[in-house]
N, C-alpha and C positions, 0 to 999 in steps of 0.2 A: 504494500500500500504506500502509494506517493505522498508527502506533504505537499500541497499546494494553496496558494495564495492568493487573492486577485489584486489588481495593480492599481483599481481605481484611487484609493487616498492617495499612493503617494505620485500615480501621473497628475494627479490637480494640482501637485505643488511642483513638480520636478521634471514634468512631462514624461510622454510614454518613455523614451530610450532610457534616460538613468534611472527611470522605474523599474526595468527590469530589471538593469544592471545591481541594483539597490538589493532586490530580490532573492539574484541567484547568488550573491556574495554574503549576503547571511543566513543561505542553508537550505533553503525549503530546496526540496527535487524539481517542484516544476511550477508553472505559474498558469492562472486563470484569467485572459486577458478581458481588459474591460471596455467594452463598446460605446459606452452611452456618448458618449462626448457628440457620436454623430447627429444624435437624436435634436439638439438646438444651435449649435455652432458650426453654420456654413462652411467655415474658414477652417475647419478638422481638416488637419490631413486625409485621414480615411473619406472625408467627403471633397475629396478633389482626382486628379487624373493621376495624382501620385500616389495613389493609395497602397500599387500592388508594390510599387519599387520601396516603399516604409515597412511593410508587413515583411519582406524580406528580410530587410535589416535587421528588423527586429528579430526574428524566426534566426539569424547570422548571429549577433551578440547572444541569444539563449543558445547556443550549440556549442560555441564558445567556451561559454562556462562548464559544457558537458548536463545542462537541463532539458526541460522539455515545456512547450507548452501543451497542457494536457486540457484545459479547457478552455470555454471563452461565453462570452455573454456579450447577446445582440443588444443594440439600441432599444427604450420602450419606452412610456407606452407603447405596444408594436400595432397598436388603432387605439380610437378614439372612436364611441358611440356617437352616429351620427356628423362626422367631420372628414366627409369626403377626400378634399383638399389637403390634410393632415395623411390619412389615411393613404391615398396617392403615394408619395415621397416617403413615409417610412417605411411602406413593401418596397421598394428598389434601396431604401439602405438597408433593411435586414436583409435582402438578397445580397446583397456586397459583406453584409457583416458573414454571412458563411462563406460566402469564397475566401475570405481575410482569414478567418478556420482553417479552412483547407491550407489555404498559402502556411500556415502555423504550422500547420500537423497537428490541430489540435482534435482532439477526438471528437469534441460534444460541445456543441452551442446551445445554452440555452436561451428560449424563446417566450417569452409573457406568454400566458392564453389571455384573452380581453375578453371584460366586461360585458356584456349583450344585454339589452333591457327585455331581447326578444329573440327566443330559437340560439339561445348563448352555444348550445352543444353542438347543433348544425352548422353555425358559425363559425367556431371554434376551428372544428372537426374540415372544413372549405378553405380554410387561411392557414392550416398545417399542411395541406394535402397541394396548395397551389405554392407553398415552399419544399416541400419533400424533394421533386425535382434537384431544385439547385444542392439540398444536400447530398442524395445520390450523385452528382455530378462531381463534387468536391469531396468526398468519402467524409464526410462530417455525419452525425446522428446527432438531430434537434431535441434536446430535454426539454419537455412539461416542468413548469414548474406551481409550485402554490402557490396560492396569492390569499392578499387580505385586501378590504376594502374601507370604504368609509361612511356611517350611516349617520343616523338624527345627532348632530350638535358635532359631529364629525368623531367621532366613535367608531373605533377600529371594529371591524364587522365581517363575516365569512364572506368569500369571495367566488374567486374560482378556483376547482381543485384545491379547495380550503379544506373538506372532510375526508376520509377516508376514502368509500364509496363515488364519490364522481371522481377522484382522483383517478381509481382504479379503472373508473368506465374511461376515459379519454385516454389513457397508456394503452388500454386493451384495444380500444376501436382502432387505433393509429397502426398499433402493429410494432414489434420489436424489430425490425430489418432496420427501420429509420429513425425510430423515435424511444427514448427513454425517460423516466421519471428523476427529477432532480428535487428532492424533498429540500424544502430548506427546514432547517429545523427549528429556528427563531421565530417563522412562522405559524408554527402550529398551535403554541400557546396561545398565542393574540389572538387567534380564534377558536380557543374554548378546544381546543385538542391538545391531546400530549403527545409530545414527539416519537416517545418510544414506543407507542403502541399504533403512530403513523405508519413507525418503519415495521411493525409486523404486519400490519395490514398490506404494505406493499407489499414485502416480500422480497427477497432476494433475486427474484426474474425479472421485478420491472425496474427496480431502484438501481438505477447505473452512476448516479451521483449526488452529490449534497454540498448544499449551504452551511457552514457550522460555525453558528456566531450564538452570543447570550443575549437575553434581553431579562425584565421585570415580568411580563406579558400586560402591558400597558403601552410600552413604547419598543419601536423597531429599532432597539438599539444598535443592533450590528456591533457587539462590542466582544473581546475573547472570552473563549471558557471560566467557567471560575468567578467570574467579576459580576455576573448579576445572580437570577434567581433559578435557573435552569439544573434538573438533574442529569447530571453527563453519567453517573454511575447506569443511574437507566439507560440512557441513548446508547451506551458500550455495550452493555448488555445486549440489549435487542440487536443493535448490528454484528453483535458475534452469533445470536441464535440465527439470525436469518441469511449468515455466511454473504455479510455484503462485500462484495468484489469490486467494487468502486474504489478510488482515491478519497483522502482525506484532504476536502475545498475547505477551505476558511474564507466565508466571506464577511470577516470581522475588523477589516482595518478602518472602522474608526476608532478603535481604540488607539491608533495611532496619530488619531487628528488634532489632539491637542498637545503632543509631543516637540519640543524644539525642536532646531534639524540637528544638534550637535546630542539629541538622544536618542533620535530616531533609531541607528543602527542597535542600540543593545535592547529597545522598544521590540524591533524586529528579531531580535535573536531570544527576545523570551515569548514572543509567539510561537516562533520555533520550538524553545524544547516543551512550551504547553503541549504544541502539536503533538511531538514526539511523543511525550509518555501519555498521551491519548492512544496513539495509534499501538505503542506496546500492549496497551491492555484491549482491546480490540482483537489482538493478534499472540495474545495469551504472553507475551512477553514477561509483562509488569501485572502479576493477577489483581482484583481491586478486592481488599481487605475493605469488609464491613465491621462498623463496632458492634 
């Protein structure tokens, strides 16, 4: 099992290349690259004619070091209910966000499923299937992921692929050849689910990756293990009974956002070995002693 990372905090402060460079020089195996930038900012690299000769580079300094990039995350919202004009332009840039995958090597893009006020499943189910194409073409596999929403007085509220059961129906419909489940696991709380009895309901056939960051289950805090209210003793558990074959994603670097840049590096090196003896015990290394 990989430790891996995603790049978003520290490309917003130090842009993508030292981002990675940042990355594979305090340890983690591989990294999960992050897309969003194309989703508001014309002026992205990725959203210009330089995109493929940048993703190279990139893809060139991770080899470098001897990493990999093993996942990545498309731009989202990937629609907007009702906003054509929105909707237009971010299918042609998640179609580039998986070719930019491919150009990586990275294995799994994950892709938002959107909101629908109406037929959300048939929706859904038409906007994975009219992207499958490109990831067949680019040997990438597009992950589902969970989502949470927002209801009366803006109150964090189930979404899509928020429960168990619809989760399971939209990885079943899709098919394993092209599409896998990415549980995050900070999301499960916020809506009134526990994580660890997400990842048994998945199961070890459809769950090909994960989010793993903390929260209170109040706020998306995206922040590391340990530091909020989450049971990681449970989530080990269940990912050892359901023999998850996935890498270990952290998508928790805010916990790194209010760090100076002269801490960042040892910030980053005790994510690292968080990671590590996670992953020992997961992998029977390190057994987790109950009192």
């Amino acid at each position: 099992m990989k430790l891996i990372t995603q790049t978003e905090a520290l490309s917003q402060r130090f842009g993508d290349l030292n981002a990675v460079r940042m990355i594979c020089e305090s340890g983690f195996d591989g990294l999960d690259y992050s897309m969003f930038n194309m989703r508001s900012n014309p002026n992205y690299v990725l959203n210009t004619a330089d995109y493929e000769r940048f993703a190279r580079q990139l893809s060139d300094i991770v080899k470098s070091y001897g990493k990999t990039f093993e996942q990545s995350h498309a731009p989202f919202p990937t629609a907007i209910h009702k906003n054509e004009k929105y909707n237009k332009e971010m299918f042609e840039k998640v179609k580039r966000s998986i070719e930019i995958a491919g150009i990586l090597n990275a294995k799994i893009i994950v892709i938002h499923p959107v909101y629908y006020k109406h037929n959300k499943f048939e929706r859904n189910m038409e906007l994975y299937h009219s992207l499958e194409p490109f990831a067949e073409e680019y040997g990438v596999k597009i992950a589902v992921e969970n989502m949470w929403g927002r209801g009366f007085k803006n109150k964090i509220k189930p979404n899509v692929c928020s429960v168990p059961d619809e989760f399971n129906k939209y990885v079943d419909a899709l098919g394993k050849k092209n599409f896998t489940a990415c549980l995050d696991l900070g999301h499960c709380g916020l809506v009134g689910e526990d994580a660890a009895d997400m990842i048994r309901k998945l199961g070890g056939e459809r769950l090909g990756c994960l989010h793993i960051h903390d929260n209170n289950f109040v706020e998306d805090s995206h922040t590391l293990p340990y530091t909020r209210d989450m049971d990681w003793d449970s989530v080990i558990s269940a990912l050892k009974e359901t023999d998850y074959k996935g890498h270990f994603t952290y998508e928790a670097d805010n916990f790194l956002k209010k760090f100076p840049n002269d801490l960042l590096k040892p910030a980053l090196v005790f994510m690292r070995e968080v990671g590590r003896s996670m992953i020992d015990k997961i992998e029977n290394k390190n057994e987790i002693k109950y009192l």
